[in-house]
SERO-4910 file (N, C-alpha, C, O; in steps of 0.05 Angstrom, whole numbers):
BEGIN
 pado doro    nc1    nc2    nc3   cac1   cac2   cac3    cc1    cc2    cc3    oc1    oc2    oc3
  Unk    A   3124    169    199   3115    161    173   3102    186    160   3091    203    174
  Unk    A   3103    188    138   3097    209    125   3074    204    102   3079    188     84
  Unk    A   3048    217    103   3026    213     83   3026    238     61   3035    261     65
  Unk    A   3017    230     40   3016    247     24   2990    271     24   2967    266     29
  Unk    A   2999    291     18   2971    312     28   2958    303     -1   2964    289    -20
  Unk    A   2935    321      8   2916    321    -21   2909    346    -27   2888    350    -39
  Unk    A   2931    371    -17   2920    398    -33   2947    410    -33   2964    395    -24
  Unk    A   2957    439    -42   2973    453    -32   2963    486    -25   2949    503    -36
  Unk    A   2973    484     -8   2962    505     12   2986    533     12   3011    531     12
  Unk    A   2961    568     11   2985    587     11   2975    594     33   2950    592     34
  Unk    A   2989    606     61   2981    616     79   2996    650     84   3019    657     77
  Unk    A   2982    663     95   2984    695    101   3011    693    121   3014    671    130
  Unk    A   3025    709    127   3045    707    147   3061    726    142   3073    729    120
  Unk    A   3061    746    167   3075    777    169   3065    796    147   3078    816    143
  Unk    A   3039    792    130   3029    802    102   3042    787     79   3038    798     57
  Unk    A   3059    763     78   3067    760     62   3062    728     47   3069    710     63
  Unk    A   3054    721     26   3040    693     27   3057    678     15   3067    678     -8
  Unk    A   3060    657     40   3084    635     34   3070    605     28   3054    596     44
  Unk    A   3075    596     13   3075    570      3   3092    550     16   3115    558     22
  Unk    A   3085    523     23   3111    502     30   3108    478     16   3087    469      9
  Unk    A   3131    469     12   3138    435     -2   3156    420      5   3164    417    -18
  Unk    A   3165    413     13   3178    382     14   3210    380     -2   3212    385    -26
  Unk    A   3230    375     12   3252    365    -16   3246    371    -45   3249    391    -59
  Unk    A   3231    333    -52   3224    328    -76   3216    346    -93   3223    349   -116
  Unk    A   3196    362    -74   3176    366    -89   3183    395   -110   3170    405   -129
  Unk    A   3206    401   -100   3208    426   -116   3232    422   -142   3247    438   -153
  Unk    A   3229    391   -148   3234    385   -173   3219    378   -197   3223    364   -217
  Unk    A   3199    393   -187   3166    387   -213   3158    418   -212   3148    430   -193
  Unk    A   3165    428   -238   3160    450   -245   3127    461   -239   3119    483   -230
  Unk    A   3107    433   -250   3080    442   -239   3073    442   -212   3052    454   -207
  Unk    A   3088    430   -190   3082    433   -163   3090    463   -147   3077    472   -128
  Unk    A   3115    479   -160   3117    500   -158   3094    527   -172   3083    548   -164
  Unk    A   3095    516   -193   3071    537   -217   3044    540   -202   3030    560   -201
  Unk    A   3038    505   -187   3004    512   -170   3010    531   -150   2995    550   -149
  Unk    A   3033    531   -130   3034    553   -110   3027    583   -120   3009    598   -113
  Unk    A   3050    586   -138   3048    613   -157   3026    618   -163   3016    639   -154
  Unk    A   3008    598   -181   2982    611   -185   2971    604   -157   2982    582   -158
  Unk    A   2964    604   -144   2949    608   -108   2960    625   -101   2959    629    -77
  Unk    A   2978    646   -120   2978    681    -95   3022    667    -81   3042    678    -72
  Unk    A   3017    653    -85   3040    651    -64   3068    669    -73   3074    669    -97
  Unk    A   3084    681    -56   3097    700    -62   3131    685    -53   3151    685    -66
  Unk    A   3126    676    -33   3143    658    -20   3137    632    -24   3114    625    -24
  Unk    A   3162    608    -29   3159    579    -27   3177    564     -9   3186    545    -21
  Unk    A   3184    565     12   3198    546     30   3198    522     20   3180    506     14
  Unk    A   3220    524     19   3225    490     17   3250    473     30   3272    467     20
  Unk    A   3237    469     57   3256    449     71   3267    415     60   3252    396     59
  Unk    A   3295    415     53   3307    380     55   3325    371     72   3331    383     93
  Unk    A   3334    353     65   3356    341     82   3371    316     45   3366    292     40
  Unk    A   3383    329     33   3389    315     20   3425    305     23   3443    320     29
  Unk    A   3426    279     18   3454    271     29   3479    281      2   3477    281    -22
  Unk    A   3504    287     19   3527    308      4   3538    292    -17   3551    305    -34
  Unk    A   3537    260    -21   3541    233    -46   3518    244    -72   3523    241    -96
  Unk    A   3491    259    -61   3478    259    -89   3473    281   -100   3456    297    -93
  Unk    A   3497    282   -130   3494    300   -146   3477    309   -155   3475    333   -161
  Unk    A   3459    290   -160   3431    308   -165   3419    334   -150   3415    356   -162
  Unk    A   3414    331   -126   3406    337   -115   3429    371   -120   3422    394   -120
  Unk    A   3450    361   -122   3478    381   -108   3462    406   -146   3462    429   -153
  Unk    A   3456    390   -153   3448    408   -184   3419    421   -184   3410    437   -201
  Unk    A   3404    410   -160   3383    422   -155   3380    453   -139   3367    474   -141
  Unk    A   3398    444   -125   3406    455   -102   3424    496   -111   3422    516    -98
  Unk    A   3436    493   -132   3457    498   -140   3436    507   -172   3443    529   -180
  Unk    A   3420    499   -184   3409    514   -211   3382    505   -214   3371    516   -233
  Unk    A   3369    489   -199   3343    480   -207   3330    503   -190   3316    518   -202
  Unk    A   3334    507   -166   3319    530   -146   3319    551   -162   3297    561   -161
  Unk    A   3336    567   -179   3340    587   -183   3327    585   -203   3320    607   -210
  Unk    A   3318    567   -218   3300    565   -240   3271    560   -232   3255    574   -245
  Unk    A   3260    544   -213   3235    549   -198   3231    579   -196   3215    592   -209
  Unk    A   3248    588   -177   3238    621   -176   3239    639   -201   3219    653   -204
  Unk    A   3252    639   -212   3249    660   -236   3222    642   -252   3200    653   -255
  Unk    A   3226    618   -261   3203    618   -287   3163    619   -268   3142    616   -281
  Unk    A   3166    625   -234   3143    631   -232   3147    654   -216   3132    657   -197
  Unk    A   3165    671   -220   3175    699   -207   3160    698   -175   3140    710   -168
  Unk    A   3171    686   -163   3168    677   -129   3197    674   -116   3216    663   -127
  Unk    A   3199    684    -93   3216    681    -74   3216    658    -66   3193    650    -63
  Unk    A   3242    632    -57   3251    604    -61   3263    611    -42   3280    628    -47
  Unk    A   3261    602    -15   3280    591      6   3277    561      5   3257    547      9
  Unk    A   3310    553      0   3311    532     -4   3334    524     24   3356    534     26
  Unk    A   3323    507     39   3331    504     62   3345    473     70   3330    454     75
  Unk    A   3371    470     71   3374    438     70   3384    431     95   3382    451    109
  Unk    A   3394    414    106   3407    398    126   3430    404    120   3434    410     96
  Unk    A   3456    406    140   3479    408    126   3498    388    153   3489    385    176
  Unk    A   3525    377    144   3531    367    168   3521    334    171   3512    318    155
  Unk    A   3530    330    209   3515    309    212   3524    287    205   3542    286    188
  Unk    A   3515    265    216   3538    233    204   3526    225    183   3540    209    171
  Unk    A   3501    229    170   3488    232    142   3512    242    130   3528    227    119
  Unk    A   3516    263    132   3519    277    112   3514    298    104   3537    304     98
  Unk    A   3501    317     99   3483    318     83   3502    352     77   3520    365     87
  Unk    A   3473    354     45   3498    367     24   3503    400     30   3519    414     17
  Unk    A   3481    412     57   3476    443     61   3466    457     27   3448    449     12
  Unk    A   3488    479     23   3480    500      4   3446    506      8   3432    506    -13
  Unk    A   3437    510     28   3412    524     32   3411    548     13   3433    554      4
  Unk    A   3390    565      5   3392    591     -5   3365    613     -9   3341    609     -6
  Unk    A   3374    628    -14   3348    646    -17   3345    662    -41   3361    680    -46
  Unk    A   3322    655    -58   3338    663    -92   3299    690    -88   3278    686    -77
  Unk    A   3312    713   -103   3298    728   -109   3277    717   -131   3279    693   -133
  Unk    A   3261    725   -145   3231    730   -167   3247    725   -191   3233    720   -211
  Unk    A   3277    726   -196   3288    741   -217   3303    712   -226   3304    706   -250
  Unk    A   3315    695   -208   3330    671   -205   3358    683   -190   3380    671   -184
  Unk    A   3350    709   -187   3382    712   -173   3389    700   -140   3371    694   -125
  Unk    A   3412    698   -134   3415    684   -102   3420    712    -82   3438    728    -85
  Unk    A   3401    712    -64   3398    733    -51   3422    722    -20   3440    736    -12
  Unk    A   3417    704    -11   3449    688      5   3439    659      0   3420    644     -4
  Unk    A   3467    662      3   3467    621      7   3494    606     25   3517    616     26
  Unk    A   3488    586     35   3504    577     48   3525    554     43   3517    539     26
  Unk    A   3546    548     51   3563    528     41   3555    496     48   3533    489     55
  Unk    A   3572    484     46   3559    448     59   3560    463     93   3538    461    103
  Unk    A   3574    472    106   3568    476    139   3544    486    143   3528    493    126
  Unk    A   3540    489    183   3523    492    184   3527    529    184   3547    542    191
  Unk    A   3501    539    173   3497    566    175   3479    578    178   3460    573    162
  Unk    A   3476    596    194   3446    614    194   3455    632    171   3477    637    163
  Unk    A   3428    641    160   3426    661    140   3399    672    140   3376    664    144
  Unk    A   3415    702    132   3390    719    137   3390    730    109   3407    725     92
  Unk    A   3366    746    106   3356    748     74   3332    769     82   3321    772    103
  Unk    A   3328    782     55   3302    786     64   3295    798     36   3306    808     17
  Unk    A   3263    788     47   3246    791     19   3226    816     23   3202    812     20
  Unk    A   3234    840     28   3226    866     31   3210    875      5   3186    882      5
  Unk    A   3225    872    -15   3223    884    -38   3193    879    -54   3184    892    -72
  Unk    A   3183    860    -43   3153    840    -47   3137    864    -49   3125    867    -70
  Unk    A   3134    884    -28   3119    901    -43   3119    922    -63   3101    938    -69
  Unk    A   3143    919    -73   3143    937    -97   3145    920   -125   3156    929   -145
  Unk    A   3132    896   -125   3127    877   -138   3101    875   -157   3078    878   -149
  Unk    A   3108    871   -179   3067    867   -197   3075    837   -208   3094    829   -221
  Unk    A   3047    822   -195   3055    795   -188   3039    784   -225   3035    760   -229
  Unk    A   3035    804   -243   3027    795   -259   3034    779   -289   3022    772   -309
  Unk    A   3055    777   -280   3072    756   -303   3061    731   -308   3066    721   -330
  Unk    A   3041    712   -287   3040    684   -298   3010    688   -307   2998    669   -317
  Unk    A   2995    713   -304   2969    723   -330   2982    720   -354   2973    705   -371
  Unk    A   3002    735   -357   3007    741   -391   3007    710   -404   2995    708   -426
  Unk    A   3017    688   -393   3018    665   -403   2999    661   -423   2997    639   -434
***
C-alpha cells in the first residue's frame, strides 16, 4: 500500500542533487518546479505505465522533455517495459535543455547516460522568473 508523503525531498548523491517522484507525479508542472527550486539538478522518475495508455505513451515521449527544459534539470524518466502487463518502456534521459540524451524502445533495456556536464552549468534561470 502506498501513503502519500508530506514533503519533497532533494538529496546529495556522487555531488550531484537528485530529486525523486513517482509516475504521476511528473505530470504537474508545480511538483517538478518545487524540486527545481530545492537545488535539485536531477529528477528520477520511476513508472510502470501500461503500453494501451496513450496518455501516458505522450508523456513519456513530450511531456518529460518539457519538465526538463521549462525547470532546466536533468529527467530520468524510467518505466517498466515488457511483462504480461504490458507495459509501455521508452524510459529516457532528457538533458536541462529538453533534449533526449538516450532513450529506450517498449523492450527491455539498460541505458547509460550521463549527466557530466552539471558542472559546467549556472543553475540560475528559475531566479530570473
Amino acid at each position: 500500500m502506498f501513503t502519500p508523503g508530506s514533503e519533497f525531498s532533494v538529496v546529495e548523491w556522487n555531488g550531484i542533487k537528485v530529486g525523486l517522484l513517482i509516475c504521476f507525479d511528473v505530470e504537474f508542472p508545480e511538483v517538478v518546479r518545487v524540486l527545481a527550486l530545492k537545488g535539485a539538478q536531477l529528477i528520477v522518475v520511476p513508472t510502470a505505465t501500461a503500453a494501451e495508455d496513450l496518455e501516458s505513451a505522450f508523456i513519456a515521449s513530450c511531456g518529460v522533455l518539457v519538465r526538463a527544459q521549462e525547470n532546466r534539470v536533468f529527467l530520468a524518466y524510467v518505466n517498466h517495459s515488457g511483462g504480461r502487463s504490458r507495459y509501455f518502456g521508452h524510459s529516457s534521459l532528457c538533458d536541462l535543455k529538453g533534449n533526449v540524451i538516450v532513450q529506450a524502445g517498449a523492450e527491455e533495456t539498460l541505458l547509460l547516460g550521463s549527466v557530466n556536464e552539471l558542472q559546467q552549468v549556472s543553475f540560475q534561470y528559475l531566479s530570473e522568473r
